[in-house]
N, C-alpha and C positions, 0 to 999 in steps of 0.2 A: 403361629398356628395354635389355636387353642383347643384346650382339653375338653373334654365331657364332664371333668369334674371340674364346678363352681369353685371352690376354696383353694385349686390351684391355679386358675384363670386368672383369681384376684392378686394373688400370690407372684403372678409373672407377666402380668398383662394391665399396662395403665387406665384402663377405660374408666375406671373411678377416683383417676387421681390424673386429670391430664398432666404434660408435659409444662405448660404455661402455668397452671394453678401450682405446680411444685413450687416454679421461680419464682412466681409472686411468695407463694408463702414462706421460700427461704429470705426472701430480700426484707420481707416484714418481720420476722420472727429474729435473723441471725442480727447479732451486735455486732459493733463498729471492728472487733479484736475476735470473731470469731469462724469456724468454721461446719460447711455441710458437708458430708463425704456422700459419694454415689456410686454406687455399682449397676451398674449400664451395659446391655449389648453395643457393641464398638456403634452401629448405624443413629440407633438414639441416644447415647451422648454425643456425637454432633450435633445434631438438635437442638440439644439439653445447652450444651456450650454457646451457642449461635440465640440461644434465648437467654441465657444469663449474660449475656454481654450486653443486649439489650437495656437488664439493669442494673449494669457495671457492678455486676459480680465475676469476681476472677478465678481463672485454673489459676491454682496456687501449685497443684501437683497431681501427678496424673500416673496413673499404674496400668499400661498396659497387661491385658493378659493372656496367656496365650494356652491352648490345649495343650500344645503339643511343640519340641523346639522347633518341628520341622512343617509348624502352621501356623496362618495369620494370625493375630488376636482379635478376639471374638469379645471380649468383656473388657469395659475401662472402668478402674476405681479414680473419682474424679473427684478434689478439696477443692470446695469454692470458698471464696473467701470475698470480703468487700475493699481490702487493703490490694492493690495492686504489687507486683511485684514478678521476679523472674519464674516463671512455672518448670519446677524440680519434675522428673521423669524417672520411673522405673520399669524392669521389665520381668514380667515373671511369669515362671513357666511350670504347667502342670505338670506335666509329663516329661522324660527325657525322650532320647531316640529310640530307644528300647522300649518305649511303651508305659515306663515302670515311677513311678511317680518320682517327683524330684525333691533333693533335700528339703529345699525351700518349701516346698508344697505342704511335706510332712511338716516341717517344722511352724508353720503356719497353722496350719490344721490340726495339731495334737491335742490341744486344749478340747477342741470341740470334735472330734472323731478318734477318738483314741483303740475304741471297739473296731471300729472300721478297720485301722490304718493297722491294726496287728493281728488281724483274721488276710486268709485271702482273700484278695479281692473279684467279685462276679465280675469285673472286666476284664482281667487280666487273666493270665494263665499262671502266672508268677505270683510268688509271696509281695505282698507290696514292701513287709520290713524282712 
């Protein structure tokens, strides 16, 4: 669903960077020993994957993610690479059961939300630290 605002459209919606023109440009650009990462809604990275296979580019590893412990995941962090090999898995989670964000999330995120993650937070009711 898109916004009213332009510069978030572009920001979360591929219409100027199709799905195809990405793979090409990784398979042209990435070396023989290197890798793309991609953070993806769970529906288009199947896609995204089902098109790099096309030109044997591989999940090297893949990060499921999930909102919440007690929901699907909704976002995949996904390493392509042109080297084949077994594709490593993780699973990580924003939230606990309790609504309240999770270690991993904090610790993840401290570098770049540090304001955020030690004020309360507007979602919750609770301190987040």
């Amino acid at each position: 669903m898109k916004s009213p605002n332009s510069k978030r459209n572009l920001a979360r919606h591929n219409d100027s960077l199709p799905f195809e023109d990405l793979i090409n440009g990784i398979d042209i650009l990435l070396s023989s020993k290197g890798f793309s990462h991609l953070i993806l809604p769970a529906e288009e990275a199947k896609i995204v994957i089902d098109l790099a296979k096309q030109k044997r580019l591989y999940v090297r590893h893949i990060v499921y993610i999930y909102p919440g412990k007690n929901k699907p995941y909704n976002r995949l962090i996904i390493s392509l690479s042109k080297e084949k090999q077994e594709t490593g898995e993780q699973h990580f989670y924003i939230r606990d059961t309790t609504g309240e964000y999770t270690n991993a999330y904090k610790e993840a995120m401290h570098p770049f939300f540090v304001a955020v993650l030690t004020k309360r937070s507007p979602y919750t009711q609770a301190s987040v630290i």
